[in-house]
C-alpha positions as CSV (number, residue, x, y, z in Angstrom):
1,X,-41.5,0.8,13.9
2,X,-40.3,-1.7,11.3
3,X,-38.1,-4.9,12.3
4,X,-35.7,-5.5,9.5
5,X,-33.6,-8.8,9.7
6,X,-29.8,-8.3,10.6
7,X,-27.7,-9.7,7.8
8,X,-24.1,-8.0,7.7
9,X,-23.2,-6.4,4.6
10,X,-20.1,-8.3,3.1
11,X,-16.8,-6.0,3.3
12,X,-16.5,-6.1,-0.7
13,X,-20.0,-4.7,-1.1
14,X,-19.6,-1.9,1.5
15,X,-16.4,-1.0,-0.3
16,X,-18.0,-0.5,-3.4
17,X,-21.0,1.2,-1.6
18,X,-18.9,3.6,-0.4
19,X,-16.7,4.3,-3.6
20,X,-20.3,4.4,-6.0
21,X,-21.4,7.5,-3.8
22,X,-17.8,8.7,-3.6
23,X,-17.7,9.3,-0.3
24,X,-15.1,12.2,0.6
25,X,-12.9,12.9,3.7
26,X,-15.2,15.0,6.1
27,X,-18.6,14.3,4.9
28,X,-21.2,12.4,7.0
29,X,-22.2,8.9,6.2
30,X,-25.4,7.5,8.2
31,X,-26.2,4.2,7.8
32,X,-29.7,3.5,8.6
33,X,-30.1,0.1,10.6
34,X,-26.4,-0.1,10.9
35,X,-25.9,-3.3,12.7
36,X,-22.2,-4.2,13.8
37,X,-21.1,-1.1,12.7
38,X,-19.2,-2.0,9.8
39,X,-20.3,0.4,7.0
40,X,-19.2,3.0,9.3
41,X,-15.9,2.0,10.6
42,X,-15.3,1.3,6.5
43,X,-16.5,4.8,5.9
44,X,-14.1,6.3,8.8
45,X,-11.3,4.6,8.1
46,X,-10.9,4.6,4.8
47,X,-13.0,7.2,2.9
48,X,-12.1,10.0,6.0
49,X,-16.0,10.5,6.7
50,X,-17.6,11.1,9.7
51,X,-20.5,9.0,10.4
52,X,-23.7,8.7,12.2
53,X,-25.2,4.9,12.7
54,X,-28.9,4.6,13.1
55,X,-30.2,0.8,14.9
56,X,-33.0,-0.2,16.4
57,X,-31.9,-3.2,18.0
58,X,-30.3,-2.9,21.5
59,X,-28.4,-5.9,21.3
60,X,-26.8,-4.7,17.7
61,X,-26.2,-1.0,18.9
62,X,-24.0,-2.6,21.6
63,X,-22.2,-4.6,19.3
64,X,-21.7,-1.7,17.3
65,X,-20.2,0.4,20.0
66,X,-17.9,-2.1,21.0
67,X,-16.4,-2.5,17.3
68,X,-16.4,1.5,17.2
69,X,-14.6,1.9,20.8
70,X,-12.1,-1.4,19.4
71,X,-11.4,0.9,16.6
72,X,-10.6,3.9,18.7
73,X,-13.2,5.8,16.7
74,X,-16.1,6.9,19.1
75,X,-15.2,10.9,18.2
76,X,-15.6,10.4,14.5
77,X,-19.0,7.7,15.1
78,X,-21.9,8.6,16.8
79,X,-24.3,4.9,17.1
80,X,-28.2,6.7,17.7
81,X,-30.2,3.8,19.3
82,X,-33.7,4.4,17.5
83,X,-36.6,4.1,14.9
84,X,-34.7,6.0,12.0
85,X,-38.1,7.1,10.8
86,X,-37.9,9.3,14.0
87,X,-34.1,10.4,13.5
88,X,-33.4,13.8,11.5
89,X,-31.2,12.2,8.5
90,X,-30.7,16.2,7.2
91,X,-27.1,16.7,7.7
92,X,-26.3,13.2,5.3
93,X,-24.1,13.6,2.3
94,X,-23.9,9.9,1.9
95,X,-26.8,7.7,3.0
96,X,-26.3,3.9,2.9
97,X,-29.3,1.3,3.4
98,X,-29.6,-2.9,3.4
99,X,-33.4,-2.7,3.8
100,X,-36.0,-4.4,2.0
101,X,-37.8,-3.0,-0.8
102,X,-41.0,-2.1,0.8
103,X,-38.8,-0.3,4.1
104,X,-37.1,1.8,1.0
105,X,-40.7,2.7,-0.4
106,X,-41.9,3.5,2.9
107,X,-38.7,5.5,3.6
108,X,-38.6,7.5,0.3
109,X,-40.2,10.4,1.3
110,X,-38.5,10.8,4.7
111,X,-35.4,10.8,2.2
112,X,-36.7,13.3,-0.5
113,X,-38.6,15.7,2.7
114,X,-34.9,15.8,4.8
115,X,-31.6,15.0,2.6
116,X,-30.4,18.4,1.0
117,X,-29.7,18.2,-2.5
118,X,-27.0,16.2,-4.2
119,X,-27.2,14.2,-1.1
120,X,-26.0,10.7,-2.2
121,X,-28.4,7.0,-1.4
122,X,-27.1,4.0,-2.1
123,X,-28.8,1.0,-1.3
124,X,-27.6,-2.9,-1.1
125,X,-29.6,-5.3,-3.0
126,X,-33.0,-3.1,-2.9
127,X,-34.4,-0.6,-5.1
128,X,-35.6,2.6,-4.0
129,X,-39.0,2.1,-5.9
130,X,-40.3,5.6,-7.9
131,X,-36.3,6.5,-7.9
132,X,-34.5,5.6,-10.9
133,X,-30.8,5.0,-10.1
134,X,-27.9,6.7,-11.5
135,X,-25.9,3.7,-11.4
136,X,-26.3,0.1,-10.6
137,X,-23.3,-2.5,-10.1
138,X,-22.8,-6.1,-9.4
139,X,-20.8,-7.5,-7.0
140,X,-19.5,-10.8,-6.1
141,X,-17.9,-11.5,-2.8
142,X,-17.0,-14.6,-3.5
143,X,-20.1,-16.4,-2.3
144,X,-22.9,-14.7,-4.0
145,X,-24.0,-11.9,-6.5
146,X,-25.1,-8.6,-4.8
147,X,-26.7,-5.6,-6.7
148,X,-25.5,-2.1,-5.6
149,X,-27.9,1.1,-6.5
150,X,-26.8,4.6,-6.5
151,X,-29.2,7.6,-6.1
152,X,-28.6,11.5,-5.9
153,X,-31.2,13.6,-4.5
């Protein structure tokens, strides 16, 4: 089990994660440590995606639900409350992560061993290392510069 720090992804960044992978109405987003929930509400409600959120923390997965059930979406989000290391990730189009580096590294091959192909990883601010990405963008959200990295499997 690895404790990542919970620092929400900014709404402009998500956006952006979300329209790099091009996300399309009924495919299935996870997010992987998926905190408040926002990725996937963002995914639901604007791209049409189903989604499946992945979080450790018991205090975050109620948070999560709460923003989900506020949104009236809790038959197009399921919140898993778990070690995503354990979780079968298989049925992802779209993957979206805000870990640190050395989670990604540790992660990668759970990613290559269970995402079919032309399944779609894009990552906030953190490389998958031993991945080269098929595109990288900056983006400012008014406060400060994030990096946004693309991947297909």
């Amino acid at each position: 089990m690895i404790l990542v720090p919970y620092v929400p992804t900014p709404y402009e960044v998500i956006k952006v994660m979300l329209e790099m992978a091009e996300v399309k109405p009924g495919e299935l987003v996870f997010d992987l440590g998926c905190g408040d929930g926002r990725v996937l509400i963002t995914a639901v409600k604007e791209f049409g995606a189903n989604a499946v959120g992945i979080e450790l923390r018991r205090d975050l997965v109620e948070k999560c639900l709460k923003n989900v059930l506020a949104e009236g979406l809790e038959d197009r989000i399921l919140i898993i409350e778990g070690d995503f290391f354990k979780v079968n990730i298989s049925p992802a189009d779209v993957v979206t992560l805000y870990l640190l580096t050395s989670v990604n590294e540790k992660l990668r091959p759970k990613l290559e061993r269970e995402l079919k192909r032309g399944a779609r990883v894009v990552s906030h601010d953190f490389e998958v290392m031993g991945w080269k990405p098929i595109a990288v963008k900056d983006v400012n959200d008014g406060y400060r510069n994030h990096k946004v990295y693309l991947y297909k499997v």
